[in-house]
N, C-alpha and C positions, 0 to 999 in steps of 0.2 A: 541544376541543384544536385541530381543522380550521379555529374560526369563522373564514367569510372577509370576516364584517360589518364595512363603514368606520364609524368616528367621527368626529363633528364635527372637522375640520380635519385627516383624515386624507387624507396627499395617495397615497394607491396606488391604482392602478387598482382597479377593480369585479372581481369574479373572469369578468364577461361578456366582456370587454374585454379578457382576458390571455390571450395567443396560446402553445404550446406547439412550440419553434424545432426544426426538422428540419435535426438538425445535417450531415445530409447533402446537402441543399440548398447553392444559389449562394449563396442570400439572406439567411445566415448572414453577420452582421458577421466581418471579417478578426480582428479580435481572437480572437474565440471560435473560430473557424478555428484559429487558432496555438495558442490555450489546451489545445483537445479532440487538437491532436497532440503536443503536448508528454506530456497526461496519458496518452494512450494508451503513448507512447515508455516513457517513466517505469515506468508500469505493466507493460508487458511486461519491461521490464530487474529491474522488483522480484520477477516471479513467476519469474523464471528463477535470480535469488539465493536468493531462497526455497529452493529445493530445493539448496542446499548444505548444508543441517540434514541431509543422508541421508550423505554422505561424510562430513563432523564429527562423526557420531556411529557410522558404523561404525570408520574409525581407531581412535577413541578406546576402540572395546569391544575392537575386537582388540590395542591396545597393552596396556589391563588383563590381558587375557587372557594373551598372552601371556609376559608377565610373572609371572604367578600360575602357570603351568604348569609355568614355566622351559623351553623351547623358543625361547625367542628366540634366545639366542648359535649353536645349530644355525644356524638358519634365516637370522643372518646368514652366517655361514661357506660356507654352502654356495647361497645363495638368492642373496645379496649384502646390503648395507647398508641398501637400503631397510624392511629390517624393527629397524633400531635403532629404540631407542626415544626418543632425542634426534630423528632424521628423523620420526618417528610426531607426536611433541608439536610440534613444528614445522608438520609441516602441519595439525594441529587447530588450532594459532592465527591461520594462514595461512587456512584455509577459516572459521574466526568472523570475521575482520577481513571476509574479503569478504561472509558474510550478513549483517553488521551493517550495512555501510557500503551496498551494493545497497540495502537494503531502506530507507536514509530517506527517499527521495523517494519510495517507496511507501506507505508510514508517512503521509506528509502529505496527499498526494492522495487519500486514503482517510478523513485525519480519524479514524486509530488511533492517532497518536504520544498524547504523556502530555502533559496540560492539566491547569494549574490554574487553572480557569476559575471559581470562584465567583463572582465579580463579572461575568465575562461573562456567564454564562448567566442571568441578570438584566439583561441589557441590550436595545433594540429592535435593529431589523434590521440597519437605516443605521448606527449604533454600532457593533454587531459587526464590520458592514462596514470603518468606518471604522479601528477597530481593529488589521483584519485587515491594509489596507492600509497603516499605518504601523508596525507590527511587520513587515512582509514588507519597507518601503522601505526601514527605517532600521536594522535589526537583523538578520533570515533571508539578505538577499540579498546585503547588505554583509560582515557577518562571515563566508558561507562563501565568498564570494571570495576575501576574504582570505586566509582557511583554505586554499583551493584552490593560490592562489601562491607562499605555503610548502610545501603539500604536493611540489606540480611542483618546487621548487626539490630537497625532502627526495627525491624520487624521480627527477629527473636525474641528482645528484649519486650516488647509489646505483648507478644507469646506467655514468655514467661511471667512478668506480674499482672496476666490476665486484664489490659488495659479495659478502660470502658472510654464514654465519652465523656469530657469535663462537666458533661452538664448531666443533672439527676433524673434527667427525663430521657438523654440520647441515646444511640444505638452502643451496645456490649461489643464485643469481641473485635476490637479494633486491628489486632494483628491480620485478619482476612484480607483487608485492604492493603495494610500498609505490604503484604505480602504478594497483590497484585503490579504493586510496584514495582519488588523484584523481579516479577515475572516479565514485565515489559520491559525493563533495562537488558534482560538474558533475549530478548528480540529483536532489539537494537542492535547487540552484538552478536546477534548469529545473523542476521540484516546483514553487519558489515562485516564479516566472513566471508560470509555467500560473494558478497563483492567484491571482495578481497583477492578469492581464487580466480573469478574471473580476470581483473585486472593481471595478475600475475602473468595467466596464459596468454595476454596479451600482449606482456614486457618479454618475457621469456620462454613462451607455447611455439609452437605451429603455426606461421604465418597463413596458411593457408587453409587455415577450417572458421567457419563462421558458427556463430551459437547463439541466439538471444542474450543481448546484454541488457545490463538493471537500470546502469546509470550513466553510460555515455551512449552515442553510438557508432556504429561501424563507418569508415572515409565515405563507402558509397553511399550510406544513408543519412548522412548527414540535414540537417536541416530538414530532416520527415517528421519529427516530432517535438512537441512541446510539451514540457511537463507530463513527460512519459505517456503522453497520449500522440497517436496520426494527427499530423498537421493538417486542418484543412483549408484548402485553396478556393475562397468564392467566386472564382472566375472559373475554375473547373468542376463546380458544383453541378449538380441538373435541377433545376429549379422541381422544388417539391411537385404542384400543382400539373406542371406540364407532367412529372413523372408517374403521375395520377390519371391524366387526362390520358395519354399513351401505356398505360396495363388495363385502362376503361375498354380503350378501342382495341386491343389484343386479345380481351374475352369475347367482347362481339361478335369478332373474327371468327374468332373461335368456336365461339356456339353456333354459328351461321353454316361452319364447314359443314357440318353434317348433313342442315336441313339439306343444304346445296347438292351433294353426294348422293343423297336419296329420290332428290328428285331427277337427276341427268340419270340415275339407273330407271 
């Protein structure tokens, strides 16, 4: 699955020959520099969306609940409105729009989002690359700008005649949201940036430096990973329980050594 043996007319370097790049380093080309901060930016912005699934899903247990006890109308009268159930469902739509929208440029840079790849994953390296880089020119980067300029326009305009929500009871200041939308279109697109540069150094870089890629991977590791996670093989697993029963008997050992030592002295 690893072989890193060349064929006749195969032009990639030797695996002697391929240098593994310390992205910490000066001598990291500027591209890959921009790329690995972008993906980091990205990255942090997705896991901190991420964890809006914990407010989305407590709202939504206490507006059931509430509702099924019949305590609600108390708890507005005397608590205030915050506990309606029209502001309850409001803001469960309000916190999915933002885990949805955070999480796509996490989604990409991760190489989790949803692929219909049969034909690709039949293709060689360069292919995919090349692929990757004209679905990202011509289509990812262009239509979510797009998407972006309406969004900003949908979400000024919101700004400006101070939106609220259609109903006389919902949540005010509607542009907050609609403005997290913009903010997750500008992640998607800095998502496919990040990917972008890399691809590029791919078509047209140094053959022979390696560097963490997003969304494809490198000839020799091909088939190590699925949906941007290590592939794992259960025949090359260690079975949990044995590997439990064997760190059991290695403390043993271990605690035995001493007594052992103390007594031959």
């Amino acid at each position: 699955m690893n072989d890193t043996r060349t064929t006749p007319g195969d032009t990639r370097p030797s695996p002697e020959t391929v240098k593994e790049l310390d992205l910490s380093s000066q001598d990291v080309p500027r591209a890959i520099r921009i790329s690995e901060a972008l993906r980091k930016f990205v990255d942090a912005v997705g896991r901190f969306g991420s964890w809006l699934f914990i407010p989305m899903i407590l709202i939504t247990v206490m507006d059931v609940i509430l509702r099924k006890i019949g305590v609600q109308y108390w708890l507005i009268t005397h608590l205030g409105r915050s506990f309606d159930s029209t502001v309850l469902q409001e803001l469960e739509w309000h916190f999915h729009t933002g885990l949805f929208t955070l999480v796509l440029g996490y989604g990409y840079i991760w190489n989790t989002h949803v692929r219909v790849d049969l034909v690709r994953e039949n293709l060689a390296f360069r292919k995919k690359a090349w692929l990757e880089f004209i679905g990202l020119t011509f289509f990812l980067i262009p239509y979510c700008s797009i998407v972006i300029y309406f969004a900003f326009e949908y979400a000024y305009d919101s700004y400006a005649m101070n939106e609220i929500s259609a109903s006389t009871v919902g949540l005010t200041h509607r542009w907050i949201i609609k403005s997290v939308l913009v903010f997750g279109l500008l992640m998607a697109v800095a998502a496919g940036i990040a990917v972008w540069l890399q691809v590029v150094m791919i078509l047209w870089g140094p053959q022979d430096i390696r560097f963490p890629l997003m969304t494809i991977e490198w000839p020799e590791e091909a088939g190590s990973k699925i949906e941007g996670k290590t592939r794992l093989e259960l025949e090359e697993m260690e079975d949990e329980f044995e590997r439990r029963e064997r760190e059991r008997r290695e403390r043993e050992q271990q605690a035995r050594a001493p007594d052992s030592s103390s007594g031959s002295s």
